[in-house]
C-alpha positions as CSV (number, residue, x, y, z in Angstrom):
1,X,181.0,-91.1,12.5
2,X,182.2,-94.2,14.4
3,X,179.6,-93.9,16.6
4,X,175.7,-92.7,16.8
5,X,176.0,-89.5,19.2
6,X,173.2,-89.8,21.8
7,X,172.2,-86.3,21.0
8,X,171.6,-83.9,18.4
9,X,175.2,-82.6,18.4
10,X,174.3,-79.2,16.8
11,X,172.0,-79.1,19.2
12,X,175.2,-78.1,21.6
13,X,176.4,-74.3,22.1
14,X,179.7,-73.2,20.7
15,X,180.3,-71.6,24.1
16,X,182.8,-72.5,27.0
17,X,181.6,-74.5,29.4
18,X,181.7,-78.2,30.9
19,X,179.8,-81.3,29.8
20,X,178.8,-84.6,31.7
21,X,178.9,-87.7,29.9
22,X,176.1,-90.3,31.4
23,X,175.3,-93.8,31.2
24,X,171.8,-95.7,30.7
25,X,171.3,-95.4,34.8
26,X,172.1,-91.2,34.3
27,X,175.2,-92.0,36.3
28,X,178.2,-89.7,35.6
29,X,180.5,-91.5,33.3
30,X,183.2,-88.5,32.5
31,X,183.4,-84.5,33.2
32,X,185.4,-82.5,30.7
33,X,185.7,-78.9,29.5
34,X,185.9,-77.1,26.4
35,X,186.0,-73.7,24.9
36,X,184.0,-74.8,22.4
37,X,181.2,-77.1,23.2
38,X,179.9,-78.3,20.2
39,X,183.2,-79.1,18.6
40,X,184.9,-80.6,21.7
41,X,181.8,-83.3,21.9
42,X,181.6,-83.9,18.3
43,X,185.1,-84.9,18.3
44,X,183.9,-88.0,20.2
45,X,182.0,-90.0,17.5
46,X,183.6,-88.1,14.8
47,X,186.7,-91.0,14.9
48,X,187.7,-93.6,17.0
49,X,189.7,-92.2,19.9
50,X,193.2,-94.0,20.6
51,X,192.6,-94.6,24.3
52,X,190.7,-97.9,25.1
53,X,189.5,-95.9,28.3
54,X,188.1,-93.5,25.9
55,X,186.7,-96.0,23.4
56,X,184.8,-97.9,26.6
57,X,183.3,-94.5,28.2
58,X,182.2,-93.5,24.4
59,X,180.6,-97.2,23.9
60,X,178.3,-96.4,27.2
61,X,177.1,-92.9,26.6
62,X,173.4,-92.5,26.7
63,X,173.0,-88.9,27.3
64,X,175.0,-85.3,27.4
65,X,174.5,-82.7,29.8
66,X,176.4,-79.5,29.0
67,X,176.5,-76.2,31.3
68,X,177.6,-72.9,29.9
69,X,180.3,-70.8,31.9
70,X,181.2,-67.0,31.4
71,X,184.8,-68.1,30.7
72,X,187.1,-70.4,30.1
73,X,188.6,-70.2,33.6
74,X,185.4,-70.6,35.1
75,X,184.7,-74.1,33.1
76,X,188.1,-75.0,34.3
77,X,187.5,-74.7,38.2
78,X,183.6,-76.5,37.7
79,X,185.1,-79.2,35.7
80,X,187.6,-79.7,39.2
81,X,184.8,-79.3,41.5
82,X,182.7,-81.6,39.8
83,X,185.4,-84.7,39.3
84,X,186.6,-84.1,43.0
85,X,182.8,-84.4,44.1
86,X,181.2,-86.7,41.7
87,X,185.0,-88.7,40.9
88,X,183.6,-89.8,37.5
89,X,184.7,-93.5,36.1
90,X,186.5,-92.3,33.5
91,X,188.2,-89.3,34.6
92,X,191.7,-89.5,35.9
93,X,191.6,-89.0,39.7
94,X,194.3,-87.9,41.7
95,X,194.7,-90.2,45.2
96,X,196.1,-87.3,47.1
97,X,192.9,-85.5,48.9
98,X,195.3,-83.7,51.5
99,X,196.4,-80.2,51.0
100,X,200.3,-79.4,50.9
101,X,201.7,-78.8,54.3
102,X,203.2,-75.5,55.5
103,X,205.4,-74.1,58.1
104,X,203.9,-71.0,59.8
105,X,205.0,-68.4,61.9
106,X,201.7,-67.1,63.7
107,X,201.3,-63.2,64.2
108,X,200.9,-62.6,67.8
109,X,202.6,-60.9,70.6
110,X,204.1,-64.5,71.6
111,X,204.7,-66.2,67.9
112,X,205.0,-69.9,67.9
113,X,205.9,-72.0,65.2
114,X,204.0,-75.2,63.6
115,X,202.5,-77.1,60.8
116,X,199.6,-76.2,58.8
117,X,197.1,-77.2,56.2
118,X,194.4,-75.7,54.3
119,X,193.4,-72.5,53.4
120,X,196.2,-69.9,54.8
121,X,193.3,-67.4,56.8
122,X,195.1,-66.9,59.6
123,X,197.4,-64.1,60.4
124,X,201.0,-65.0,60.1
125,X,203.8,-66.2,57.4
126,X,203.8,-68.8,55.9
127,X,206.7,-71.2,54.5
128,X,206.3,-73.9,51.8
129,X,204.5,-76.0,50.9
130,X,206.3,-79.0,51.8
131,X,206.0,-82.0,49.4
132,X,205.1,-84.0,52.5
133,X,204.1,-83.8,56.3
134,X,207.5,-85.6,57.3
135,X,209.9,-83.1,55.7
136,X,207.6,-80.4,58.0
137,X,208.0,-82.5,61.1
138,X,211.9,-82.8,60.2
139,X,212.5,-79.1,59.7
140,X,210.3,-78.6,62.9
141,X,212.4,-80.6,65.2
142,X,215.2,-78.9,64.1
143,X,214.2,-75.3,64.5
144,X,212.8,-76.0,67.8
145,X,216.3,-77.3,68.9
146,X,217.7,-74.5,67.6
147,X,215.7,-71.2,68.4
148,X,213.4,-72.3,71.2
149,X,210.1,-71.2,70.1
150,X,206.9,-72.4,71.4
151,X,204.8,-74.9,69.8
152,X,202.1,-75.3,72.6
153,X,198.4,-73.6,71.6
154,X,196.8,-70.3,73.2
155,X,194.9,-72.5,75.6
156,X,197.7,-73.5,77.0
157,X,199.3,-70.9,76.3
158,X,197.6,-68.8,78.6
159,X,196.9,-70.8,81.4
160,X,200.7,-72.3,82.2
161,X,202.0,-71.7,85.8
162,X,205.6,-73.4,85.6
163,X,207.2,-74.0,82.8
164,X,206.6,-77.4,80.5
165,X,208.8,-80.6,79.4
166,X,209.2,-78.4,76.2
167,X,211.3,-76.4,78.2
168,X,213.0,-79.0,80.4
169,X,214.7,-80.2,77.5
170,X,215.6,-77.2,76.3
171,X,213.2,-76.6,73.4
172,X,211.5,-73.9,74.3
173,X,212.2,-70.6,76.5
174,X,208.8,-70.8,78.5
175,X,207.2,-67.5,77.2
176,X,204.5,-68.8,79.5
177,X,205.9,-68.2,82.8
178,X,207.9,-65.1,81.9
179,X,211.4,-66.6,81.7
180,X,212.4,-64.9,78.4
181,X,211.7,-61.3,77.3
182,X,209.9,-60.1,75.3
183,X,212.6,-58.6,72.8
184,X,215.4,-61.7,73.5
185,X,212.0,-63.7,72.2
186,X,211.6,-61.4,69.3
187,X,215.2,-62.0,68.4
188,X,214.5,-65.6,68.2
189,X,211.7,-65.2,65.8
190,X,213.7,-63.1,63.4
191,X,216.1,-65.4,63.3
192,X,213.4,-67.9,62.5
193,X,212.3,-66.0,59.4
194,X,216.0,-65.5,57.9
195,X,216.6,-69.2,57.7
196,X,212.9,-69.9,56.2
197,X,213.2,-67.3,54.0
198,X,217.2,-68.2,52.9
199,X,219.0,-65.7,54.7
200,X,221.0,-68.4,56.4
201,X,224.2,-67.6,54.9
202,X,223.9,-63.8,57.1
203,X,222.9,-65.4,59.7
204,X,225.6,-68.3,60.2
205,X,228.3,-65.6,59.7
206,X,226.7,-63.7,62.8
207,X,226.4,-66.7,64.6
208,X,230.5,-67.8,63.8
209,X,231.3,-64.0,64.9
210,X,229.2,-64.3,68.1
211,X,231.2,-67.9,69.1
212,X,234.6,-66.4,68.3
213,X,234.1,-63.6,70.6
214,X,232.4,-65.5,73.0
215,X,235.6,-68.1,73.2
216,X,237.7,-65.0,73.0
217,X,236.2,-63.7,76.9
218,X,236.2,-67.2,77.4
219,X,233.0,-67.7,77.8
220,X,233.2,-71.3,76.5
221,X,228.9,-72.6,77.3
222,X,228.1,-69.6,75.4
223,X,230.4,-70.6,72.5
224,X,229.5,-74.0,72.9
225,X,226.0,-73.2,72.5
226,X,226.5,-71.2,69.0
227,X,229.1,-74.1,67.8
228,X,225.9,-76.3,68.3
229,X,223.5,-73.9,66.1
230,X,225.8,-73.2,63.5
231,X,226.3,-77.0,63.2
232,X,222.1,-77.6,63.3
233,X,222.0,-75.0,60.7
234,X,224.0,-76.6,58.0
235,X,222.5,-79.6,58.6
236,X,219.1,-78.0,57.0
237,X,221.4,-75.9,54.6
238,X,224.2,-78.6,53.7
239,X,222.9,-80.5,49.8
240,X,219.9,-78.4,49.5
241,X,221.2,-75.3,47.4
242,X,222.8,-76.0,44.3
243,X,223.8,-72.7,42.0
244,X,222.7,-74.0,39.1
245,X,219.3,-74.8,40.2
246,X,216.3,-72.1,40.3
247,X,215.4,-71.4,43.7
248,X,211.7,-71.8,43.7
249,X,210.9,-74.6,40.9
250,X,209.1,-77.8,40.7
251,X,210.3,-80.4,39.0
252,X,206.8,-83.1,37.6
253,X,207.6,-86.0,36.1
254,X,205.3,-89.2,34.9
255,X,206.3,-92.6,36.2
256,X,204.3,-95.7,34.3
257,X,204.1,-98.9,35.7
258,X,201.8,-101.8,34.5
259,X,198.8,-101.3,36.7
260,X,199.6,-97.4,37.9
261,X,200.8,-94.0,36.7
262,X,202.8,-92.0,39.5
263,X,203.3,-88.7,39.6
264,X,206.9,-87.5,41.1
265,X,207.2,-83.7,42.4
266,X,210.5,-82.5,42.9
267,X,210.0,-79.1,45.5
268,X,212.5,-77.0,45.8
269,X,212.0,-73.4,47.8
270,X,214.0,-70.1,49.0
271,X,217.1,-72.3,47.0
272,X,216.5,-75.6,49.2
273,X,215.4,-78.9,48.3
274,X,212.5,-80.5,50.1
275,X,212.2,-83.3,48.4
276,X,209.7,-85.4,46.4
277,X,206.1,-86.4,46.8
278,X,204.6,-88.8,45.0
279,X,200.9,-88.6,43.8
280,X,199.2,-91.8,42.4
281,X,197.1,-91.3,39.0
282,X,194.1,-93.0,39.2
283,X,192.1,-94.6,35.8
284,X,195.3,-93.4,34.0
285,X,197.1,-96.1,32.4
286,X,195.7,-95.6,29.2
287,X,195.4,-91.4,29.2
288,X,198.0,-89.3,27.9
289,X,200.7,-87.6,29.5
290,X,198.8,-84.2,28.5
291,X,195.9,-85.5,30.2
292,X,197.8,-86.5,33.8
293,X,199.5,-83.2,33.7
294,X,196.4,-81.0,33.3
295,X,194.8,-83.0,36.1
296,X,197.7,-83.0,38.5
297,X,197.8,-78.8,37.6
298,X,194.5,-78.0,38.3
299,X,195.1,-79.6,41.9
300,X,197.9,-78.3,43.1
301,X,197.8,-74.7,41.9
302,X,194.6,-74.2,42.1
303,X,194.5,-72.4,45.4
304,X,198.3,-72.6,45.4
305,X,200.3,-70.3,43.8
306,X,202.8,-72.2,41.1
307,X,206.7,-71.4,41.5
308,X,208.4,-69.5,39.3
309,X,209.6,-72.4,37.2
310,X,208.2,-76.0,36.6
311,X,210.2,-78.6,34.7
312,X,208.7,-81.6,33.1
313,X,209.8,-83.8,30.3
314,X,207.2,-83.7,27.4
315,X,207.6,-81.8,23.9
316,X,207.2,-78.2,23.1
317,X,203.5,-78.6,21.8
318,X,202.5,-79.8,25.1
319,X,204.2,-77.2,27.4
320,X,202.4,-74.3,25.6
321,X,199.0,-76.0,26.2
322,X,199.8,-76.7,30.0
323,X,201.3,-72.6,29.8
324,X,197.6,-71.8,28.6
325,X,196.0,-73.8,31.7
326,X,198.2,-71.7,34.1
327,X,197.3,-68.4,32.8
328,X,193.6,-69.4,33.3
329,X,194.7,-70.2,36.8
330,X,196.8,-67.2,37.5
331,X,196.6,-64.5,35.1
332,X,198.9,-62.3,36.7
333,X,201.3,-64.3,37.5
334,X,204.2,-65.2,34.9
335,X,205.6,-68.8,35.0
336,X,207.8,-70.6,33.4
337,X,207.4,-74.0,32.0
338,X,210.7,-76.0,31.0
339,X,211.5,-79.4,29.2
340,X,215.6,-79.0,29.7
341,X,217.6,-81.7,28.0
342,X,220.7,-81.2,30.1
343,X,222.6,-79.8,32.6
344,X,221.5,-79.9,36.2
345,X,218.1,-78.8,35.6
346,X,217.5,-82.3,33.5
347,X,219.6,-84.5,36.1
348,X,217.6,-82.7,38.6
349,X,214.3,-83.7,36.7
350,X,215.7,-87.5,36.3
351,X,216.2,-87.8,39.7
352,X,213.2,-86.9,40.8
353,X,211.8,-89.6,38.3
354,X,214.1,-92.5,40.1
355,X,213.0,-91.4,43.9
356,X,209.2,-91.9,43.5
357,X,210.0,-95.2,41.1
358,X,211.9,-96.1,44.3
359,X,209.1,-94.9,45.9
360,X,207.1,-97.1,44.1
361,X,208.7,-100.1,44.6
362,X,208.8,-99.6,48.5
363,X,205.2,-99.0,48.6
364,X,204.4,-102.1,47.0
365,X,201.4,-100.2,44.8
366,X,200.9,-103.1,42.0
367,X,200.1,-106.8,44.4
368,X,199.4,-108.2,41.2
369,X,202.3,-111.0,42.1
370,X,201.0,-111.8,45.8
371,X,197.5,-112.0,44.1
372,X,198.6,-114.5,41.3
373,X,200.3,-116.3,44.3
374,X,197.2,-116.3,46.4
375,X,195.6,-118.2,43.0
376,X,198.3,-120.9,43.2
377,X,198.0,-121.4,47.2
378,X,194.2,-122.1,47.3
379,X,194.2,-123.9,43.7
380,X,192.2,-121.3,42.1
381,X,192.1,-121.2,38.3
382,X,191.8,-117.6,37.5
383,X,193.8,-115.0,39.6
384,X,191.4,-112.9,42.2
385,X,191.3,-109.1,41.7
386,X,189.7,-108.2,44.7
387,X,189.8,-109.3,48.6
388,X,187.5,-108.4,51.1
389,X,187.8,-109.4,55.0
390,X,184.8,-109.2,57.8
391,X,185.7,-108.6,61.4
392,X,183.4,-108.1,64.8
393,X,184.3,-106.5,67.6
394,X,183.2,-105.8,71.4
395,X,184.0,-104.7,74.8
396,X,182.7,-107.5,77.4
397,X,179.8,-108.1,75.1
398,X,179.2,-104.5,75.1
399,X,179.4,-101.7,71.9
400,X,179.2,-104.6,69.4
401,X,180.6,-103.6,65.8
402,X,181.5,-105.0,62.6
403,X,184.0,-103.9,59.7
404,X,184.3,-104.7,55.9
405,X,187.6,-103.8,54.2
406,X,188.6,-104.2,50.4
407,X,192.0,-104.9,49.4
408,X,192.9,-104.8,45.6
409,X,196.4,-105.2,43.3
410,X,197.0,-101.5,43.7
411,X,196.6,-101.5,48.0
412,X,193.3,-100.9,50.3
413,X,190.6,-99.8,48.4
414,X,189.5,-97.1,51.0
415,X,186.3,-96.2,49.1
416,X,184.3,-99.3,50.1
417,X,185.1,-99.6,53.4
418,X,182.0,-99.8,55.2
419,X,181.5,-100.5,59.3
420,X,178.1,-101.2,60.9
421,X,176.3,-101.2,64.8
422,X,175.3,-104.6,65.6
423,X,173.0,-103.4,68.8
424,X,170.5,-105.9,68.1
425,X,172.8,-108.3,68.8
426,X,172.9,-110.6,72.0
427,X,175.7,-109.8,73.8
428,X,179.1,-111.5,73.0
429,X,177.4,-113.7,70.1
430,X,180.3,-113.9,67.8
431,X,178.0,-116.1,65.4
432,X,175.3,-113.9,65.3
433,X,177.0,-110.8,64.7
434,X,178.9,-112.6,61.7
435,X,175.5,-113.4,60.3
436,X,173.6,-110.0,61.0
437,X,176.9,-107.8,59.3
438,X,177.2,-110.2,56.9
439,X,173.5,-110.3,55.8
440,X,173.7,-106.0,55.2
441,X,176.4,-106.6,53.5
442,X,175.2,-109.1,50.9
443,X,172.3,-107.3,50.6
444,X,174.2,-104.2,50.3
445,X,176.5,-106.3,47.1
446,X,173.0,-107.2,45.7
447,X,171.9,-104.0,45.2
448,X,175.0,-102.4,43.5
449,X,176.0,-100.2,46.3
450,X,179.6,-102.0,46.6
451,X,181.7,-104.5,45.2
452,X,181.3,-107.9,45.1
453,X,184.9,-109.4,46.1
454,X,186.7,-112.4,44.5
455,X,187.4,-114.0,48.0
456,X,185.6,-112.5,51.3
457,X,187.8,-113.6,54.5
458,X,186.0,-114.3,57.3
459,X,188.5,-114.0,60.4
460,X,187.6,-117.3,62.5
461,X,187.8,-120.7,62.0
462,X,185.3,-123.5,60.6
463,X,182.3,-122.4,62.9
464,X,182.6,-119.0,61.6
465,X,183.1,-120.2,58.1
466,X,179.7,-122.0,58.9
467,X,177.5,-119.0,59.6
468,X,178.6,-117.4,56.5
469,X,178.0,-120.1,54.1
470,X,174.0,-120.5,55.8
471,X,173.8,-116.6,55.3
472,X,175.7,-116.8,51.4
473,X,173.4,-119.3,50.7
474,X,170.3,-117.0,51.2
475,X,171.7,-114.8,48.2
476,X,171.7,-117.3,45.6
477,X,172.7,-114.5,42.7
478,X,176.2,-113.9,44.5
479,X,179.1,-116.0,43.5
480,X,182.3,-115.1,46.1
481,X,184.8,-117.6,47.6
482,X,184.4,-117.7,51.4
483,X,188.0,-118.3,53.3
484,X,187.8,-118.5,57.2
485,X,191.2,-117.5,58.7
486,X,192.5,-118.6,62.1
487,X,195.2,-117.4,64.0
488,X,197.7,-119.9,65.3
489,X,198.3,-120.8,69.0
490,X,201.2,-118.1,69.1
491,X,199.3,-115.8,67.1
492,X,202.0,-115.0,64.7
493,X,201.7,-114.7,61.5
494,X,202.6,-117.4,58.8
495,X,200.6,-120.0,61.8
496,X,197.1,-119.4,60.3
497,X,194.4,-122.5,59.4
498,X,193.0,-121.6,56.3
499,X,189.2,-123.2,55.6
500,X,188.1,-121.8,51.5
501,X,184.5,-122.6,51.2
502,X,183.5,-123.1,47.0
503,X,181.1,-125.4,46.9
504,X,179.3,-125.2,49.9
505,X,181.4,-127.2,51.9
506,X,181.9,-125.7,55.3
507,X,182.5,-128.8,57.3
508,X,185.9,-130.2,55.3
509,X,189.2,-130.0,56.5
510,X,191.3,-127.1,56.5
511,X,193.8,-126.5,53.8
512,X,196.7,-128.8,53.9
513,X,199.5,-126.2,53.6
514,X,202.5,-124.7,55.7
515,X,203.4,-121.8,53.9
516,X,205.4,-120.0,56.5
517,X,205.6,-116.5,57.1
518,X,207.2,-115.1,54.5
519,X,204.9,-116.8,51.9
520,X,203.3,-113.6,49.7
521,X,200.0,-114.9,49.6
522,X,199.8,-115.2,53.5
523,X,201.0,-112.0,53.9
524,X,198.1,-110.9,51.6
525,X,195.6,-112.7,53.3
526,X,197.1,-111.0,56.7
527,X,197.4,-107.8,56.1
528,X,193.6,-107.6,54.3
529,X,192.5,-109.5,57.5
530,X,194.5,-106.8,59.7
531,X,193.4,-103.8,58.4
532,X,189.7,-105.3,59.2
533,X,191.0,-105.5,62.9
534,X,192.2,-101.9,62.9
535,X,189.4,-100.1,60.9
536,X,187.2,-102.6,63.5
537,X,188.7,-101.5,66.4
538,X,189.2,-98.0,65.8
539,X,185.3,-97.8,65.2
540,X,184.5,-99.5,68.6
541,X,187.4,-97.2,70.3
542,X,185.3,-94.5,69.0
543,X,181.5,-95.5,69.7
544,X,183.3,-96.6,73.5
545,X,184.2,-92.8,73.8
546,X,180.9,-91.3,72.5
547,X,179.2,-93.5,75.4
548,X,181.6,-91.9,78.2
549,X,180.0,-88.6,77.1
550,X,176.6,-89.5,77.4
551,X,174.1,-89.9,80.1
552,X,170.6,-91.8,80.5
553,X,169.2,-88.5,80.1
554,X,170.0,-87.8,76.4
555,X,167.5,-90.3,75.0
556,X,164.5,-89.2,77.1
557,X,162.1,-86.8,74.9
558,X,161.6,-83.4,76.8
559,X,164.9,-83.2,78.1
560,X,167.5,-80.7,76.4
561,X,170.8,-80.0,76.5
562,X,169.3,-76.6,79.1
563,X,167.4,-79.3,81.3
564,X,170.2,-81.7,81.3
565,X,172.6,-79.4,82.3
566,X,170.2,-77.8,85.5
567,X,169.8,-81.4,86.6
568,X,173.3,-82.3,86.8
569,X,173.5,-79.4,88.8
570,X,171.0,-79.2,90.9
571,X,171.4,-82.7,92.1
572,X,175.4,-82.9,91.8
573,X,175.7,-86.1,89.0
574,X,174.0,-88.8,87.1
575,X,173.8,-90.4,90.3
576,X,171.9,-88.1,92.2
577,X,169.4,-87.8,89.7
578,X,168.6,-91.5,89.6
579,X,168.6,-91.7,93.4
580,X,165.8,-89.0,93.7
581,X,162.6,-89.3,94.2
582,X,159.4,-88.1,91.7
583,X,159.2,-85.1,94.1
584,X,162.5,-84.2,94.5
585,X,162.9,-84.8,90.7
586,X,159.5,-82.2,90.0
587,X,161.6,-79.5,92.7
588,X,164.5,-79.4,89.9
589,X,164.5,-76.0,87.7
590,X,162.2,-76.3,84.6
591,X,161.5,-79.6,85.3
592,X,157.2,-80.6,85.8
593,X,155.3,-83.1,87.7
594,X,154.0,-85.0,84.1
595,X,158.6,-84.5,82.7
596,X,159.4,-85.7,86.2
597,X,157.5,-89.2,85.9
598,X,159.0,-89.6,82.4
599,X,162.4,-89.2,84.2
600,X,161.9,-91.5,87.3
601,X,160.8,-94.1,84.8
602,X,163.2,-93.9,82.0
603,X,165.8,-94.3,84.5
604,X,164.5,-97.0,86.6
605,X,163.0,-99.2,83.9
C-alpha cells in the first residue's frame, strides 16, 4: 500500500452504495460510488493513483463514511444529490445549476405558447430542451410572428377588455377580447405543433397551395400574408436538417484548456439543429475524460430523458461503461452511444468541439494573462490569484448596504459573494460603513468562512484607503494588498487613481501610471470593482422595495398580519392610524385599551 488507509478496509461491505471521503475537520473531501465497497476504497492506498487531484484528496483522508443502497441505481442518484448539495473539493462539479429550457404548448381551452424550466407538471406538450435560453427566445419570436398565439398569463388572460400591444403589432389574435374563434384559434395551434414536432415540410406545401390560390382570386394581402410565413418558416427550417444526421442526437465533446475543461453539447431534435451549450467542468483539469462524462451524464439525463443517439469521441472501452450508467438511469429506454470516425456524424461532432472552444475564447474563462499583467502594473513579484472589491451603498443616507465580490483567473467567483446591512451606521458615513463591512469581513477571513484575496479593492480614493488600512491593521494574522480605486473626473474607465497599500502606507502618492483604457489589468481591476457596484446596488434596490411594503406597524409585538389589515381598514391608511387618538385607536376591531397604548407610542416615539 502506498498509503495507511484511515480505516480497517475489511471492515467496509462488499455492497453497492456511496462513500464520503473526510478530512481531519470531518469536512467532505470527495463522494463516490461503487458496486463494491470494499474493493472500490481499497483501490485507493492499494497504488498511487495517476491524478495529482487524486494523490492530494488521498494524502488528506482522515476518515470514511460509507452508506449501503439497495442498488446500484440508487448509489448513483445519492452520489448526485450529495455532490450537488455538499459540492465536495475533489469532485468534478458542473457550473451549470439551471435546468434545460423548453418550449411548451399549455393544455387549455385558449393554449399559449412560452418558455419553461424545471420539472414538466404541468399539462401541455413540451418541445426540447433547448441547449440554451436564447435559441428558446429566437424560436419564440419567430412563432409568435408567425401563428399569433398568446403569450400573456391567465391573470391577464382573463381580465383584458381591449386588446393588447401584442396584438397591435400583429403578434397575437387577442383571444382575450373575442376577436378570433375558437376553432380559427385551434387551427393556429395545430399548426404550431406540426412545425415543433417536424411536420413542416406538410405544412409549407399547404401553405404554397393556400398563396397560389389566393393570388389566383386575386386576393393578393392574403397571398402576401402566406408568402411571409412560408418565408418565416424556412428561416427556422433552412441549415437545421441534414439527411445524414440522426434526428434526435447529442453530440458531447471535451474541450481542455490550461486552467478549465469545457464541455460542448451539440442538440439536435425532430431533425433540427439547436445548437451548442457549453458546460464548464469544474476541479477537472487533472480527471479523466471517463470521469467528466459520467458527471456531465448524471446531470443532464437524470430527470431528462437521453436522445436516441449520443456521439462523443472516446474509445470503445469507455462508451460501454458510460452505456452501463445510462441503463441505471433509464432501464427501459434503449440508447445508442457512438464514437464515429467519419462522415457527417464525426464532422458534426468536430464542430461542435470548435463552437464552444470559440466559445471559450469569447468568454474569456482563463484571465490568467490580465492577472500576470495586473502583477507587472503594481510591481508585484508573484502573480495574484484572487481579487476581491468592497463597495457601500445608500439612498440619501438611507438603506445603507455593503458588497464583497471575488474575481479569480477563471471569472466571478459567485460562491463567496457575500452583502451585509450596515443599519448601525450614521447616515451617509461612507468611512464608517467601509470600516464596519470591512471589519465582518476580516473577521469573517479569520475564521475560515471565506477566502482571503490576493489584492482587496477598495472603491474610493486615499481617505477610503485609510479606513481600511486602521481596520487591516486590527487583524494582524491577515496578509492582503489593499488597492483604493478612484474614478476619474469623466468617470470613464482607463481615468482611474490607483493608491496599493503594502506596507502600511496609506498616506503616499498614488501610482504613477497612465495605462489607458484598453490596458488588461485596468480592465481587470474595473470590471472586479463593477460587479461590486452591481451586486451592491441590486441589494439596496431590493431592501428599497421590501421597505415600500412595509408599515410602522409590522415591528410592534401584538400586531398580526389580522390586526394590521383591520386597522388599515378601519381607519383608511397608515396615516389615519397615526393621526388617531388612544381612544379612537382602542374603538378599532380586536384592538384593546393596554395594545392601543403600545400603538400610539410605537408610532409617535
Amino acid at each position: 500500500m502506498w498509503l495507511e488507509p484511515p480505516i480497517q478496509l475489511h471492515s467496509l461491505p462488499r455492497e453497492p452504495g456511496i462513500y464520503r471521503m473526510l478530512d481531519a475537520d470531518r469536512k467532505v473531501l470527495y463522494v463516490g460510488k461503487a458496486r463494491n465497497l470494499q474493493r472500490r476504497v481499497s483501490s485507493y492506498f492499494q497504488r498511487q493513483p495517476e491524478s495529482p487531484r487524486i494523490q492530494a484528496m488521498v494524502a488528506l483522508v482522515r476518515d470514511i463514511e460509507c452508506n449501503i443502497t439497495a442498488s446500484e441505481a440508487e448509489a448513483l442518484v445519492l452520489e448526485h444529490n450529495l455532490i450537488k448539495q455538499l459540492k465536495p473539493r475533489y469532485n468534478v462539479l458542473l457550473k451549470d445549476s439551471k435546468s434545460y429550457p423548453y418550449i411548451v404548448l399549455t393544455d387549455e381551452r385558449w393554449p399559449r405558447l412560452r418558455m419553461h424550466r424545471g420539472q414538466r407538471s404541468a399539462a401541455g406538450s413540451y418541445f426540447g430542451p433547448f441547449p440554451h435560453a436564447k435559441a428558446v427566445h429566437d424560436t419564440l419570436h419567430v412563432l409568435h410572428d408567425m401563428f399569433r398565439l398568446r403569450d400573456c398569463d391567465d391573470a391577464e388572460f382573463r381580465h383584458r377588455s381591449r386588446p393588447c400591444m401584442q396584438h397591435q403589432i400583429g403578434r397575437c389574435t387577442a383571444p382575450c377580447c373575442g376577436l378570433v374563434s375558437e376553432e380559427a384559434y385551434r387551427q393556429q395551434v395545430q399548426q404550431v405543433e406540426m412545425v415543433l414536432n417536424g411536420h413542416d415540410a406538410q405544412l409549407q406545401q399547404q401553405w404554397e397551395t393556400e398563396m397560389q390560390q389566393a393570388a389566383a382570386r386575386m386576393d393578393f394581402e392574403r397571398a402576401a400574408i402566406l408568402r411571409d410565413r412560408i418565408r418565416d418558416l424556412r428561416r427556422i427550417v433552412d441549415g437545421s436538417p441534414d439527411k445524414d444526421l440522426p434526428a434526435d442526437a447529442d453530440a458531447i465533446c471535451i474541450v481542455r484548456q490550461p486552467q478549465a475543461v469545457l464541455l460542448g453539447i451539440g442538440v439536435r431534435r425532430q431533425g433540427r439543429d439547436l445548437g451548442v451549450h457549453t458546460v464548464r467542468a469544474g476541479q477537472a483539469v487533472d480527471a479523466d475524460d471517463e470521469e467528466i462524462l459520467q458527471s456531465l451524464l448524471l446531470a443532464r439525463y437524470r430527470r431528462e430523458p437521453p436522445p436516441g443517439q449520443l456521439l462523443l469521441g472516446q474509445d470503445e472501452a469507455v462508451l460501454q461503461r458510460l452505456r452501463h450508467l445510462l441503463r441505471l438511469l433509464h432501464p427501459k429506454q434503449r440508447v445508442e452511444l457512438l464514437a464515429p470516425r467519419r462522415g457527417s456524424k464525426a464532422e458534426w461532432l468536430a464542430q461542435v468541439a470548435r463552437s464552444s472552444a470559440e466559445q471559450a475564447a469569447h468568454r474569456s474563462l482563463d484571465q490568467q494573462p490580465a492577472f500576470a499583467a495586473l502583477a507587472r502594473l503594481l510591481g508585484l513579484d508573484v502573480t495574484p490569484q484572487l481579487l476581491a472589491a468592497v463597495d457601500n451603498a445608500h439612498l440619501g443616507g438611507k438603506h445603507m448596504v455593503a458588497a464583497i465580490t471575488y474575481g479569480g483567473w477563471q471569472g466571478a467567483e459567485k460562491q463567496y459573494y457575500r452583502r451585509y446591512q450596515l443599519d448601525d451606521v450614521h447616515a451617509g458615513d461612507d468611512y464608517a460603513a467601509m470600516a464596519a463591512v470591512l471589519r465582518r469581513f476580516f473577521s469573517a477571513m479569520c475564521e475560515q468562512r471565506i477566502p482571503q484575496p490576493d489584492i482587496l479593492i477598495i472603491d474610493g480614493g486615499r481617505g477610503q484607503l485609510k479606513v481600511a488600512r486602521e481596520t487591516l491593521d486590527d487583524f494582524p494574522e491577515l496578509s492582503l494588498r489593499l488597492l483604493a480605486m478612484a474614478k476619474g473626473e469623466r468617470r470613464k474607465t482607463g481615468e482611474e487613481t490607483l493608491w496599493l497599500d503594502c506596507q502600511g502606507d496609506a498616506d503616499g502618492q498614488p501610482l504613477a501610471m497612465r495605462p489607458g483604457v484598453h490596458d488588461p489589468a485596468l480592465l481587470l481591476l474595473a470590471r472586479v470593482r463593477d460587479e461590486a457596484h452591481r451586486f451592491a446596488g441590486s441589494y439596496l434596490r431590493k431592501r428599497k422595495k421590501q421597505s415600500m411594503l412595509q408599515s410602522g406597524l409590522d415591528h410592534i409585538p401584538g400586531i398580526g398580519p389580522h390586526k394590521r389589515l383591520a386597522l388599515l381598514k378601519h381607519f383608511g391608511g397608515i396615516q389615519g392610524i397615526r393621526a388617531a387618538s388612544r381612544q379612537q385607536l382602542a374603538q378599532a376591531p380586536g384592538i384593546s385599551q393596554r395594545l392601543a397604548e403600545r400603538i400610539f407610542i410605537a408610532l409617535h416615539s
